[in-house]
Residue, then its C-alpha position, 0 to 999 in steps of 0.5 A: x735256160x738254154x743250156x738245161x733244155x738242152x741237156x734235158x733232150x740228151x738225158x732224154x735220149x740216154x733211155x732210148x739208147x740203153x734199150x738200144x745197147x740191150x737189145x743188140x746185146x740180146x741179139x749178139x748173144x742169141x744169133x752168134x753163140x757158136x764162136x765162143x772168143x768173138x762172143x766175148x769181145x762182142x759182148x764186152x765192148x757192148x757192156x762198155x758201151x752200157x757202163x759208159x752209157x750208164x756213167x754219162x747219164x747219171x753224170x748230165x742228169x747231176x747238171x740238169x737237176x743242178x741248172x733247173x735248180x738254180x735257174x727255179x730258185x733266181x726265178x722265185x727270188x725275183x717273183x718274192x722281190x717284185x709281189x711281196 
């Protein structure tokens, strides 16, 4: 139980971080257009940072659901055995 609360807070912490990247993507974009070559690296290494945000996220919220799962379906069971 553990475990899936603590995954949860980090998948809670993904949404928070993805606004993060956008808006330093916004502001990298709008502040600093005049050099066109350290525009794109800049801008690159932000869209990776998103995609891997984005990636990592999918992948702990696949754990989250799969232990809050598992951990509702033992709690069920027992509640069945002991009152039915």
């Amino acid at each position: 139980m553990i475990i899936g609360i603590i995954l949860a807070m980090i998948s809670g912490v993904t949404f928070p971080l993805f606004m993060y990247f956008w808006g330093k993507e916004v502001d990298h974009v709008v502040n600093d257009y005049n050099v066109l070559s350290d525009t794109l690296d800049t801008s690159r290494n932000y869209f990776l940072a998103f995609i891997g945000l984005g990636i990592s996220s999918f992948f702990i919220n696949g754990l989250v659901f799969a232990i809050w799962k598992l951990l509702s379906e033992t709690i069920a069971k027992k509640i069945r055995i002991k009152y039915l």
